[in-house]
VOBA-1610 file (N, C-alpha, C; in pm, whole numbers, padded with zeros to 5 digits, always signed):
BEGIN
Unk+08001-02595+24824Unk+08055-02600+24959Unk+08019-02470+25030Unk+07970-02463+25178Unk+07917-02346+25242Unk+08084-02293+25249Unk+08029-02160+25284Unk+08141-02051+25322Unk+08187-02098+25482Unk+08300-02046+25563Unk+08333-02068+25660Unk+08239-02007+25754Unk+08229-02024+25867Unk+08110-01961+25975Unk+08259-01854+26021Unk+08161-01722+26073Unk+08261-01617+26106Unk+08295-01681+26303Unk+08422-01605+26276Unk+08447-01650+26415Unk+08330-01562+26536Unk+08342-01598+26630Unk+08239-01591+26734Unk+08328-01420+26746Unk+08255-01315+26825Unk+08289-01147+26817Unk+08366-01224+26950Unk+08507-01123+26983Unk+08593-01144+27124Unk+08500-00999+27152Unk+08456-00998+27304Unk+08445-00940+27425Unk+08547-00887+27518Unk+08617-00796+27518Unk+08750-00782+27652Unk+08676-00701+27778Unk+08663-00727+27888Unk+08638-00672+28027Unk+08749-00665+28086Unk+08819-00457+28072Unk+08913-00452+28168Unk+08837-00372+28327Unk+08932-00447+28436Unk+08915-00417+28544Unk+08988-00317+28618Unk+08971-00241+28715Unk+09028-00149+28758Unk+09143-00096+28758Unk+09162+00031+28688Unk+09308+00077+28661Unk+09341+00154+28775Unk+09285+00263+28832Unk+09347+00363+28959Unk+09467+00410+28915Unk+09457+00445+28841Unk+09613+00574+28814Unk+09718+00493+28757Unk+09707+00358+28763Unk+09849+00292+28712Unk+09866+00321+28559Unk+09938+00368+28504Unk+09964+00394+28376Unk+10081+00313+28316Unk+10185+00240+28370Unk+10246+00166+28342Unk+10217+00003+28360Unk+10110-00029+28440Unk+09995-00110+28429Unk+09948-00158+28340Unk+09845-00041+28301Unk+09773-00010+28171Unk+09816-00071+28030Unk+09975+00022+28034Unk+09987-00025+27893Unk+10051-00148+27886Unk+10096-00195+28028Unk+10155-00354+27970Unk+10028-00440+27950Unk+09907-00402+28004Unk+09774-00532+28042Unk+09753-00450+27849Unk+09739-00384+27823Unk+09723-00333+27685Unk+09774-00434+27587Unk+09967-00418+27577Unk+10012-00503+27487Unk+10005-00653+27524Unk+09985-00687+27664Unk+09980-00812+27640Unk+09818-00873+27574Unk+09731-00798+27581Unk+09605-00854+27533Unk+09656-00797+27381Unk+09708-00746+27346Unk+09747-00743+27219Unk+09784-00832+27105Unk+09898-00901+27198Unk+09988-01023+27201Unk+09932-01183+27226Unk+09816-01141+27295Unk+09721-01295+27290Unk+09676-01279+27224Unk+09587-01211+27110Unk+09489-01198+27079Unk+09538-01232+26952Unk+09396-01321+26864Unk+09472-01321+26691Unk+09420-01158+26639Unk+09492-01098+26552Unk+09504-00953+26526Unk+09376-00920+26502Unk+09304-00947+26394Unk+09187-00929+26360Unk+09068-00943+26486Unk+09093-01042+26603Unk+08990-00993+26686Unk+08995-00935+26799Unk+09128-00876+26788Unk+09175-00748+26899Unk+09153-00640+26845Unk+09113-00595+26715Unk+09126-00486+26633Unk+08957-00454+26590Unk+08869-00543+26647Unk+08702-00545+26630Unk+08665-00579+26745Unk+08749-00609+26843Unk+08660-00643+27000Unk+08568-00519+27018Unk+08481-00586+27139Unk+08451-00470+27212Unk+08510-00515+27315Unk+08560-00340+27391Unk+08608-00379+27477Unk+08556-00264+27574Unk+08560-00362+27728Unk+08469-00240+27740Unk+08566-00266+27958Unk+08540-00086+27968Unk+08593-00073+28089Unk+08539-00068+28210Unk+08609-00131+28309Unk+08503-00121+28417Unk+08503-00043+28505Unk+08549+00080+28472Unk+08555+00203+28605Unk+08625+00192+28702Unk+08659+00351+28752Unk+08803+00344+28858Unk+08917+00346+28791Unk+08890+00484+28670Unk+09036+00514+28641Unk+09143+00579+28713Unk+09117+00683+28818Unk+09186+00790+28907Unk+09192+00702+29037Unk+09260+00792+29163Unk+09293+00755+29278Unk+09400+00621+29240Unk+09437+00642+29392Unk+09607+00539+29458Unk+09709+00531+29375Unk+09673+00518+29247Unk+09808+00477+29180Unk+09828+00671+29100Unk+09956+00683+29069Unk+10049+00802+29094Unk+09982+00914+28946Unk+09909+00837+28898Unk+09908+00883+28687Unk+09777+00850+28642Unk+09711+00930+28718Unk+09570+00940+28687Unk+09559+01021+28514Unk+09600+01125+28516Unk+09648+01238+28418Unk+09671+01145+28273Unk+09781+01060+28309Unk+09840+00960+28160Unk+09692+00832+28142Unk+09686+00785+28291Unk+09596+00703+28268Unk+09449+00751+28120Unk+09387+00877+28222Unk+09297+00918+28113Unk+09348+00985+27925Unk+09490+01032+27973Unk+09507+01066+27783Unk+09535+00963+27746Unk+09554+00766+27789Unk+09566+00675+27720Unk+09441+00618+27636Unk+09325+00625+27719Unk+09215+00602+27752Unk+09158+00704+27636Unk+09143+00847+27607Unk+09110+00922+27495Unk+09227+00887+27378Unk+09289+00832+27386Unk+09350+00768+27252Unk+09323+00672+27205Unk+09299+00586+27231Unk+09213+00431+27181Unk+09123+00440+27040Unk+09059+00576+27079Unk+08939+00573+26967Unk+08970+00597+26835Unk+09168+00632+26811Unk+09211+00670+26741Unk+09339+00605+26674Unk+09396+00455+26780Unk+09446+00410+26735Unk+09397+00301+26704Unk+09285+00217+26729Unk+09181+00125+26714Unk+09037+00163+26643Unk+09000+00220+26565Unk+08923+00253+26563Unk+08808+00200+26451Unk+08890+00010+26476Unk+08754-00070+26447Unk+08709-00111+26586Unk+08787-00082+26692Unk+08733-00151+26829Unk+08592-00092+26841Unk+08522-00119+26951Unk+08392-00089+27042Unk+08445-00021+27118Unk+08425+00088+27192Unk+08534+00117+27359Unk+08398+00147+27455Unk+08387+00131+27534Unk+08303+00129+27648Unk+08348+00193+27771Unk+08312+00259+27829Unk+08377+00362+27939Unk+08290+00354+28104Unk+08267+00263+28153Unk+08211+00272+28278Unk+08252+00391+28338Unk+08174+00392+28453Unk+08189+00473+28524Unk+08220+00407+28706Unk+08307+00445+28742Unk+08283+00352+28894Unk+08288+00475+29008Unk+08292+00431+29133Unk+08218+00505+29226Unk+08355+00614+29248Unk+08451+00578+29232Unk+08559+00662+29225Unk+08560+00818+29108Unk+08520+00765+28978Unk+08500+00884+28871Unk+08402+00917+28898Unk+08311+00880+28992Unk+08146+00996+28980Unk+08237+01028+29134Unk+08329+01003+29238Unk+08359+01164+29256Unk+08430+01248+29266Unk+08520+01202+29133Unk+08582+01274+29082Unk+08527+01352+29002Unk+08416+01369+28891Unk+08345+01423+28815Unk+08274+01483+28939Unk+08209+01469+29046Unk+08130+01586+29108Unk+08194+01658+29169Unk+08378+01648+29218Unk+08452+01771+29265Unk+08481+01872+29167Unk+08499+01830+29031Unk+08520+01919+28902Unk+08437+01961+28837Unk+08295+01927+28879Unk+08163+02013+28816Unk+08157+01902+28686Unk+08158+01792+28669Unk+08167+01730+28555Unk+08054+01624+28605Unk+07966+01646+28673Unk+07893+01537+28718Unk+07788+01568+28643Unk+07674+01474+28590Unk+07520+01506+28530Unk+07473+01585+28605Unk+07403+01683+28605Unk+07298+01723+28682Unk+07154+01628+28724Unk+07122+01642+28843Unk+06972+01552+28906Unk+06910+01592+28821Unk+06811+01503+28704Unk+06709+01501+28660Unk+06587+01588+28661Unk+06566+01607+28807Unk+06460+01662+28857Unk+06484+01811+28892Unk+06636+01865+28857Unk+06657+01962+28890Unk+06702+02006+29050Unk+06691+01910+29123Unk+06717+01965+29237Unk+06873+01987+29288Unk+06910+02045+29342Unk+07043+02056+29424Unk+07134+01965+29454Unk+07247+01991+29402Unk+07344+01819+29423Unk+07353+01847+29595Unk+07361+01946+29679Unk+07362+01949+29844Unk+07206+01846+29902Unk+07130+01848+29816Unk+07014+01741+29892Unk+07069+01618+29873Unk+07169+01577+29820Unk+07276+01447+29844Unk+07310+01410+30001Unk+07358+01539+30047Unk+07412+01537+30170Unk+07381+01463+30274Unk+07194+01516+30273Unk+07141+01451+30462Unk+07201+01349+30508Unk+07172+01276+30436Unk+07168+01108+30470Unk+07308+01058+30549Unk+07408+01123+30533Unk+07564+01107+30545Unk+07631+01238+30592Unk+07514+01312+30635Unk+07596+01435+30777Unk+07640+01382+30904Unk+07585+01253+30945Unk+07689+01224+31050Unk+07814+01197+30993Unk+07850+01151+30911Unk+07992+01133+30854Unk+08126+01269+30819Unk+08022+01345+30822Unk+08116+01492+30790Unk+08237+01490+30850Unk+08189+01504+30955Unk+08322+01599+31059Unk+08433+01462+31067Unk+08402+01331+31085Unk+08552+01278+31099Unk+08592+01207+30912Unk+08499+01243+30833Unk+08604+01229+30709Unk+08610+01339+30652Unk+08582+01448+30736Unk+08628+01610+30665Unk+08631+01628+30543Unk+08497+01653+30524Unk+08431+01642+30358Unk+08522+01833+30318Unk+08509+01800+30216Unk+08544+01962+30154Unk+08463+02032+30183Unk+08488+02199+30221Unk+08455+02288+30218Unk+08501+02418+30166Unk+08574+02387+30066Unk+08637+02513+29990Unk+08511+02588+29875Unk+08540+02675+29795Unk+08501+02723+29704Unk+08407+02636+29592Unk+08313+02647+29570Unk+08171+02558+29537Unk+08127+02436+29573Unk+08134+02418+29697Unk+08128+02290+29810Unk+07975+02349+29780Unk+07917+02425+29833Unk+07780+02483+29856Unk+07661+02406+29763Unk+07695+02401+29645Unk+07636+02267+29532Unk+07721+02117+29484Unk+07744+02067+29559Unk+07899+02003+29484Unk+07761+01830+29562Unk+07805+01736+29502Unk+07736+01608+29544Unk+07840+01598+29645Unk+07748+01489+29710Unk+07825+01444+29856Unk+07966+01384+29781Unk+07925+01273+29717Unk+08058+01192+29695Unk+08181+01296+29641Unk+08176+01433+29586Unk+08255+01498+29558Unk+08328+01587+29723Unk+08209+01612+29803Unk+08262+01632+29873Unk+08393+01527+29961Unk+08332+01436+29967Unk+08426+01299+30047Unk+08552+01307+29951Unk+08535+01329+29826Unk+08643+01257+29788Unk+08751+01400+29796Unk+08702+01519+29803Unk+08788+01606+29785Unk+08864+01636+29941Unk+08786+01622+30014Unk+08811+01587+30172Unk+08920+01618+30232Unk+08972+01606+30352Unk+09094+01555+30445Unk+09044+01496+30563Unk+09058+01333+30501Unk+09026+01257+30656Unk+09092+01283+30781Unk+09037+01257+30900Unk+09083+01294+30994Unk+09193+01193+31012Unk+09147+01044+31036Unk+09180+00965+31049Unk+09320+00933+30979Unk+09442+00859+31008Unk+09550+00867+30879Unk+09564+00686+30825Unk+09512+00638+30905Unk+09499+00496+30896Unk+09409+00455+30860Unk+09373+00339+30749Unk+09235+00283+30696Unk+09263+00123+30764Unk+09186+00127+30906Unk+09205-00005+30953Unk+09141-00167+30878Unk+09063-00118+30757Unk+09027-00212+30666Unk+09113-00256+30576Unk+09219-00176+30494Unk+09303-00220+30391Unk+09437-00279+30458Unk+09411-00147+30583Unk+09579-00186+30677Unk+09715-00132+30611Unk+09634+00035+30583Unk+09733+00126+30497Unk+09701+00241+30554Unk+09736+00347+30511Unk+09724+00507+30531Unk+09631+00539+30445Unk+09561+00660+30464Unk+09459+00728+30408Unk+09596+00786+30301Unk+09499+00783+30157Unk+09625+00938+30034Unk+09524+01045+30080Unk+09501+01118+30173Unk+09436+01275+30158Unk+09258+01267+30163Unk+09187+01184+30134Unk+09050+01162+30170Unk+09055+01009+30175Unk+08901+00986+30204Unk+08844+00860+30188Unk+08846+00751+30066Unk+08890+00806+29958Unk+08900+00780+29862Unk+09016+00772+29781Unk+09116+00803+29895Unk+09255+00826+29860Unk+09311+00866+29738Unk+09229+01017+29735Unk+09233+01077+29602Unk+09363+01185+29591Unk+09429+01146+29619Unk+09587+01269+29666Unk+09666+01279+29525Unk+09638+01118+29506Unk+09799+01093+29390Unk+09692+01187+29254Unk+09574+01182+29276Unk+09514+01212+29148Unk+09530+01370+29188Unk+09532+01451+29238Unk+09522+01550+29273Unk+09630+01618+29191Unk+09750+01539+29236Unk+09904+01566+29235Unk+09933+01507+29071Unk+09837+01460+29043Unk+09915+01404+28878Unk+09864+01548+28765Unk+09761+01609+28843Unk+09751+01758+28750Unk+09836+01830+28781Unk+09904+01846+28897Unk+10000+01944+28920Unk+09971+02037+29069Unk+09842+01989+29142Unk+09811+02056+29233Unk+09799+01998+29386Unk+09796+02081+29463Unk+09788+01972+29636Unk+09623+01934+29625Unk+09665+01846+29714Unk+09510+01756+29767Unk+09445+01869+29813Unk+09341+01848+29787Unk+09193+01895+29806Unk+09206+02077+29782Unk+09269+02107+29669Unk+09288+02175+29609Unk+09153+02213+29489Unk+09078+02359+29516Unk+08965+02393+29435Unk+09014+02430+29273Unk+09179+02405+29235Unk+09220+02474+29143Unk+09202+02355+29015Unk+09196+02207+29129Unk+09226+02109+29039Unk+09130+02113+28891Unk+09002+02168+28927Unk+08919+02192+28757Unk+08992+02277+28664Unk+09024+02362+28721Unk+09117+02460+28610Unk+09220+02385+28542Unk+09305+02267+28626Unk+09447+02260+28583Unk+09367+02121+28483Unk+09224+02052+28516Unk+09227+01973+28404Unk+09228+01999+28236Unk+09278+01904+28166Unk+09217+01938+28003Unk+09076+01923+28008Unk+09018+02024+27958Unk+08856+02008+27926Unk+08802+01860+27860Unk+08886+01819+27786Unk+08880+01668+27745Unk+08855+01564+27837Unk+08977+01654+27956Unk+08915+01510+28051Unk+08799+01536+28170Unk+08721+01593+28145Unk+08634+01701+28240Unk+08511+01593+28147Unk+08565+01645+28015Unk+08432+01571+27883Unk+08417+01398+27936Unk+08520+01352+27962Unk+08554+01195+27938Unk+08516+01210+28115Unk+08501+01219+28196Unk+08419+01197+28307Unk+08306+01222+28277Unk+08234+01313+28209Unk+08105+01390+28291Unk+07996+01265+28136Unk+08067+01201+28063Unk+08033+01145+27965Unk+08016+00948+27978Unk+08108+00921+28077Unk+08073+00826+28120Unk+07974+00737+28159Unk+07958+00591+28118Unk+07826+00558+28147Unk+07803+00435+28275Unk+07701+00423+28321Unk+07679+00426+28460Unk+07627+00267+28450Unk+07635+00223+28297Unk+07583+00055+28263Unk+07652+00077+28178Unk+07610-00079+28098Unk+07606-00116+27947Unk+07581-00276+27941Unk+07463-00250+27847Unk+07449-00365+27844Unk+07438-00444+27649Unk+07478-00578+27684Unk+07489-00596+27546Unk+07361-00758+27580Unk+07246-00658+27476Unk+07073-00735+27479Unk+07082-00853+27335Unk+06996-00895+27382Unk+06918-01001+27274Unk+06818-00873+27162Unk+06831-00955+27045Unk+06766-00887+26934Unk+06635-00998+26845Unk+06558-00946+26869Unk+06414-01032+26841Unk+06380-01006+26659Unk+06383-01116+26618Unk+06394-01102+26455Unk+06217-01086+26481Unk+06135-01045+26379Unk+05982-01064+26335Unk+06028-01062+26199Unk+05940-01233+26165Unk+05932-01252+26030Unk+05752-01233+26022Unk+05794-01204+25827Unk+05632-01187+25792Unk+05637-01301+25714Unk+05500-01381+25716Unk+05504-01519+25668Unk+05374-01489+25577Unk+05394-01473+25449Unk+05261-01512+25315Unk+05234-01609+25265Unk+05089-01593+25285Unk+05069-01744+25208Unk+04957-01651+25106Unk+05003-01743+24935Unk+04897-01717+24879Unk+04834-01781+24834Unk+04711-01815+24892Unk+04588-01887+24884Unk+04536-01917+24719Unk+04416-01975+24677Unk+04401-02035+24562Unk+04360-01908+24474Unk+04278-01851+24494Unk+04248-01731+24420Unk+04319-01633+24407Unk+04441-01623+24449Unk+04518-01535+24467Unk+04523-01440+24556Unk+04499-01405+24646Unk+04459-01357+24764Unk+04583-01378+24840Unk+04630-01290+24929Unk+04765-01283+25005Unk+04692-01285+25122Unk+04770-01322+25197Unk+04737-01338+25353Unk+04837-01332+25421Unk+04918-01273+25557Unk+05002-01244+25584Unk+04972-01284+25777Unk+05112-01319+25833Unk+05135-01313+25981Unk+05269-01270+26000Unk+05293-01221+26144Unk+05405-01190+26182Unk+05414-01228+26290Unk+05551-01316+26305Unk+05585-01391+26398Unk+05748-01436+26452Unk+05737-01421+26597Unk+05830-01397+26694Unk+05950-01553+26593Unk+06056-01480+26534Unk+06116-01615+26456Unk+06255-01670+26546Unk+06390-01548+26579Unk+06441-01621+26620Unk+06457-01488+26750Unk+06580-01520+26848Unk+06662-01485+26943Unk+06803-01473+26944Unk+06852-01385+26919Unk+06996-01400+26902Unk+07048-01285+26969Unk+07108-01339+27114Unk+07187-01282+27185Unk+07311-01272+27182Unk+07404-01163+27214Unk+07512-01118+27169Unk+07634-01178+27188Unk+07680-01189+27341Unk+07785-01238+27367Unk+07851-01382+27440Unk+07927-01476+27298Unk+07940-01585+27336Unk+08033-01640+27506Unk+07984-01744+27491Unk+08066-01719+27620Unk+08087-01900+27612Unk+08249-01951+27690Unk+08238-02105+27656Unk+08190-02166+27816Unk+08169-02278+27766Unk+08101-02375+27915Unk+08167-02456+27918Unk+08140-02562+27988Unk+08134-02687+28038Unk+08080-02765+27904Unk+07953-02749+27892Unk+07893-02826+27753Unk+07860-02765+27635Unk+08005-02660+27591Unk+07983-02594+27454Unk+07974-02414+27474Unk+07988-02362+27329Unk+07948-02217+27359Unk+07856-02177+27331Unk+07754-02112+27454Unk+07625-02061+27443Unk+07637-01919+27431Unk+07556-01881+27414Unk+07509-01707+27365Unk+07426-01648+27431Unk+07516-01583+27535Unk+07430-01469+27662Unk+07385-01297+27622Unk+07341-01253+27707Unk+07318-01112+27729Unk+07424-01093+27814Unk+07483-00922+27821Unk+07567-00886+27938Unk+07538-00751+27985Unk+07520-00736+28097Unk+07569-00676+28141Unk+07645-00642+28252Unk+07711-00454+28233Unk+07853-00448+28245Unk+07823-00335+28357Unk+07808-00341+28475Unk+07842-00229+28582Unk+07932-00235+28710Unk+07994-00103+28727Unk+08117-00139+28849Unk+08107-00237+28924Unk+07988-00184+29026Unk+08024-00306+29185Unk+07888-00414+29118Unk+07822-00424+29062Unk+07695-00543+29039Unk+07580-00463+29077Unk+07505-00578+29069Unk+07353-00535+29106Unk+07310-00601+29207Unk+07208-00482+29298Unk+07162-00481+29463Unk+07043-00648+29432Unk+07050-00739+29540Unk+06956-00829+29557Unk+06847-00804+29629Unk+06873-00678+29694Unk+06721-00675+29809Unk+06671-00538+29716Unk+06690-00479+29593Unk+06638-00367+29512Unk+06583-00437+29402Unk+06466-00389+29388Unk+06429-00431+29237Unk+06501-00391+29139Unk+06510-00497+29032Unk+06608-00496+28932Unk+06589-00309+28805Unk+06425-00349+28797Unk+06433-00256+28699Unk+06402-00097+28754Unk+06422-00074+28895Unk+06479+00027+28920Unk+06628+00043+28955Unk+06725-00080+28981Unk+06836-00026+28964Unk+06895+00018+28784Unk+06804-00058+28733Unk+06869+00004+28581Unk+06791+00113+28566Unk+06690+00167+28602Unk+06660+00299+28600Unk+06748+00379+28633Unk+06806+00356+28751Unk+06918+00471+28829Unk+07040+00479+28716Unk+07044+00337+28711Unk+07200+00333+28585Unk+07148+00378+28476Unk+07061+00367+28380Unk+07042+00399+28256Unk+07034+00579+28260Unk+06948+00586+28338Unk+06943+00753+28323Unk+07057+00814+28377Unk+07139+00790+28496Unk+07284+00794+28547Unk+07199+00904+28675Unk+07112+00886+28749Unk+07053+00960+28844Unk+07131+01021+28952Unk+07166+01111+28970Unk+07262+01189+29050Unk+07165+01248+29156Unk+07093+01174+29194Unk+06994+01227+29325Unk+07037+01141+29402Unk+07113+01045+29337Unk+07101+00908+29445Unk+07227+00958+29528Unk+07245+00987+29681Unk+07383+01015+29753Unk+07489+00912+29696Unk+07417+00803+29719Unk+07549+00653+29734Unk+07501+00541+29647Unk+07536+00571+29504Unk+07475+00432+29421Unk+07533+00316+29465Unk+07417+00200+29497Unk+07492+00069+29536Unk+07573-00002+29437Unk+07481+00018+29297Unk+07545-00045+29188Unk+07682-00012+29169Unk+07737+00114+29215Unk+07871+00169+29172Unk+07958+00163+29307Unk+07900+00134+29394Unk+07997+00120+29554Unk+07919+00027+29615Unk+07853-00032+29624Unk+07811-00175+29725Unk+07937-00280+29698Unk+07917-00410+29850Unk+08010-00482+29823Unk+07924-00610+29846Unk+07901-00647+29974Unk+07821-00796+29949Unk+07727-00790+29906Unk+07642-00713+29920Unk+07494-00713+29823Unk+07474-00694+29698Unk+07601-00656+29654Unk+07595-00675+29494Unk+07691-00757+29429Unk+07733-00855+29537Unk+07826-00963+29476Unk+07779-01118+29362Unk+07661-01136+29436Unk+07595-01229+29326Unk+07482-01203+29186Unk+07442-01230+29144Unk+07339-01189+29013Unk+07200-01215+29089Unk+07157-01103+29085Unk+07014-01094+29098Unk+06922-01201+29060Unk+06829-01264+29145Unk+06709-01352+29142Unk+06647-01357+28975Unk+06617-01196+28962Unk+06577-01176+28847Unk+06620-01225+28752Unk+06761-01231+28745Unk+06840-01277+28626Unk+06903-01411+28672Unk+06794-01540+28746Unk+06865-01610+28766Unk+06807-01702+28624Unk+06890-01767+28579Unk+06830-01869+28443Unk+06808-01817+28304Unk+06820-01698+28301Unk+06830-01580+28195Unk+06971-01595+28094Unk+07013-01673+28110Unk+07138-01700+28013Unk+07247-01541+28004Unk+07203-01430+28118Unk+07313-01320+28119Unk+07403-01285+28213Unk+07532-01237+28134Unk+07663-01195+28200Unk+07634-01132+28306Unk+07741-01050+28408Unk+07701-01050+28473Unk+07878-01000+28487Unk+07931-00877+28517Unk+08083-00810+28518Unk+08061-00749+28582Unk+08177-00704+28640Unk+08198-00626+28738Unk+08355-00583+28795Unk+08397-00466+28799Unk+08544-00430+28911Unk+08522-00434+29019Unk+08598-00321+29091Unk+08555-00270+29193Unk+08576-00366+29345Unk+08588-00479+29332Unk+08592-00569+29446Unk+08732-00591+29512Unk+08855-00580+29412Unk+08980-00614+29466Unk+08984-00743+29470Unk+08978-00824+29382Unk+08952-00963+29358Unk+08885-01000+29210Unk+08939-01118+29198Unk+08898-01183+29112Unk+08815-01295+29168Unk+08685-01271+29134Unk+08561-01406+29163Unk+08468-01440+29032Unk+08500-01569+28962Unk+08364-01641+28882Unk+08314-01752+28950Unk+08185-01715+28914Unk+08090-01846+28958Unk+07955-01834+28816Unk+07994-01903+28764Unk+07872-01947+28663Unk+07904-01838+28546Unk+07765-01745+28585Unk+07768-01642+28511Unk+07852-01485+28547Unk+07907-01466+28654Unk+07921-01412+28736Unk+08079-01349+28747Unk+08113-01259+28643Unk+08224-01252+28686Unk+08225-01084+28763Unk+08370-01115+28868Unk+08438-01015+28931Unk+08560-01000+28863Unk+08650-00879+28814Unk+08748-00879+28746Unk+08833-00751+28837Unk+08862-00777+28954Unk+08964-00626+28974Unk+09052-00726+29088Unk+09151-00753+29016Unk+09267-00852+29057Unk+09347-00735+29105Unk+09354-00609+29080Unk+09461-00515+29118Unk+09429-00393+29275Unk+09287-00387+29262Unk+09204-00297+29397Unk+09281-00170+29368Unk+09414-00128+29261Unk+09445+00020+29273Unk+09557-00022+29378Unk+09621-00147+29390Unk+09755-00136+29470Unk+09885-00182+29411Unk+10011-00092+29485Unk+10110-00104+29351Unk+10174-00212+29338Unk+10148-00339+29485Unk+10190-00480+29447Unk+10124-00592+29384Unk+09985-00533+29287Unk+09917-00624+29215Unk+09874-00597+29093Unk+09857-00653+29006Unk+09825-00659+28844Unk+09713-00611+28821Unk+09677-00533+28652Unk+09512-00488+28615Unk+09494-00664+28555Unk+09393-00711+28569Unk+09325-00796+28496Unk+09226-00766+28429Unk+09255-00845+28278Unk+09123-00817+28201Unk+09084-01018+28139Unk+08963-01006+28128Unk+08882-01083+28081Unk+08854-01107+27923Unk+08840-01209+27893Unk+08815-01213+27745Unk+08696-01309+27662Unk+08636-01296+27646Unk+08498-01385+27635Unk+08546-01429+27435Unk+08455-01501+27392Unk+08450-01644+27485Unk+08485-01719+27557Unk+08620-01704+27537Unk+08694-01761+27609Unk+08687-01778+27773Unk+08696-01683+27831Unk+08710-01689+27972Unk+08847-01695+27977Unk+08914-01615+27909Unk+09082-01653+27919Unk+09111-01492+28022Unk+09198-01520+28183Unk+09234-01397+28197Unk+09360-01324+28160Unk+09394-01232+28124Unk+09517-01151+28071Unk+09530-01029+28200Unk+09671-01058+28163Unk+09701-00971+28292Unk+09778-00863+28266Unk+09843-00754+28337Unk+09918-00629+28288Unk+10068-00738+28323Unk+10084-00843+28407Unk+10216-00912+28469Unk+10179-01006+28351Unk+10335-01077+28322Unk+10336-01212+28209Unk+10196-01320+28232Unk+10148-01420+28141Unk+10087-01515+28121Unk+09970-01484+28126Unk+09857-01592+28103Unk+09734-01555+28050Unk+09675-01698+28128Unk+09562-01684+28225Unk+09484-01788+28258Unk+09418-01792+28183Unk+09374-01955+28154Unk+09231-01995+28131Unk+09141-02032+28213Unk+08996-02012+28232Unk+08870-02050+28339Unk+08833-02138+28270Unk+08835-02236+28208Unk+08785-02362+28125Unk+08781-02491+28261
//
């Protein structure tokens, strides 16, 4: 009698936290609590950026987040990066340096008309600091965000509560000092993709002929891509990948994973990590390609096919973190019950 087939690997995609720390750990235990033990305890699980800003516990958020690796530590953990932590990492000097060496201020041009009414920072090492660090360290002029139909927290990015969860005022140059170097590490370490690929077996095939003579080929045998996912007609086996806002449709594909793979900090305004309609559907490229396709960052929950959006919460304190769970397609929430997308 064959042995049992292993169960299919669980996948978890959590979506935007923003400072909620009491959030966090309920969307935590309840994926805990769905999950059969053994494949909550080997998932990968992987995050989708936008830990800091709006919500009050940026500070707890990230020492929850550096504990994982230690209370789980058959999990996978995956750490996006979203447009919020790259600028938070470039007000605290925790950002990559440009590749090419050049100056995080050649960020700037492009978005000097914007200066003066979102009153980018100008305190103490503004002089090299990336644009997005400047914005986010800021004081908008403005006190109203006529898009959300709320108040500005202290910049554009409504980075105040994060300011205030180290112990310091908004747009305060002290805030690098008052961080733990840990969490300086856990920004500036963050990754800007992730993707989970297909793996190409090559078999060698011998034949030995009558005289004894070996003869040998090598040939393309199977395909086995990583992460299951269920359908309509059964569970098939995709590729994924995992970045904040999606990928640009009018950019070629394999230069936006250039920008993401290397994490290019020349770029002022990555679309992949802050675009909104243009990186809402899956790229041409990857149309028929059997791959995932995740994403936060939207303030909404949207699937279509391959296509998921997972940030049911946007960082506001009257809505839930949602996370995702593959194969399944089951969503879990930080609030009671668990959808299924079946």
């Amino acid at each position: 009698m064959s042995a049992p087939s292993a169960p299919p690997r669980t996948v978890i995609c959590v979506g935007d936290v923003h400072g909620h720390i009491t959030k966090l750990e309920s969307l935590w235990s309840n994926l805990q609590s769905a999950l059969p033990a053994g494949a909550f305890a080997t998932a990968l699980v992987i995050f989708l950026g936008d830990y800091n800003d709006r919500g009050p516990h940026t500070r707890g958020v990230l020492d929850f987040l550096l504990a994982l690796p230690r209370r789980h530590p058959a999990q996978r953990l995956v750490f996006l990066c979203g447009n919020h932590d790259l600028a938070f990492a470039a007000f605290v000097g925790a950002l990559p340096p440009p590749p090419d060496g050049s100056p995080f201020s050649a960020t700037w041009e492009e978005y000097l008309h914007n200066e003066e009414h979102e009153g980018w920072f100008r305190g103490p090492g503004y002089e090299d600091m990336h644009v997005q660090g400047r914005r986010w360290g800021g004081v908008i002029k403005e006190r109203w965000n006529p898009k959300k139909g709320l108040p500005y927290r202290g910049s554009i990015y409504d980075a105040q509560p994060t300011f205030e969860s180290y112990g310091v005022a908004h747009g305060s140059p002290d805030l690098a000092m008052a961080m733990p170097e840990e969490h300086k590490r856990f920004l500036r370490d963050l990754v800007w993709i992730h993707e989970e690929v297909g793996i190409i077996f090559i078999v060698r095939i011998v034949s030995l002929h009558a005289k004894g003579i070996a003869s040998s080929v090598f040939r393309l045998h199977a395909w086995q891509e990583n992460v299951p996912i269920d359908t309509d007609e059964g569970q098939i086996i995709c590729n994924l990948i995992a970045v904040h806002a999606g990928l640009e449709k009018s950019i070629d594909l394999n230069e936006q994973l250039r920008v993401l793979r290397t994490r290019d900090t020349r770029v002022p305004k990555v679309p992949m990590l802050s675009g909104r309609q243009d990186v809402w559907n899956t790229p041409k490229d990857l149309t028929g390609k059997r791959t995932i396709v995740v994403s936060g960052h939207h303030g909404q929950l949207h699937i279509d096919g391959l296509r998921f959006i997972i940030d049911e919460g946007g960082g506001y304190e009257d809505k839930p973190i949602a996370a995702i769970v593959f194969p399944s397609k089951t969503l879990i929430r930080s609030t009671e019950g668990t959808t299924s997308q079946d």
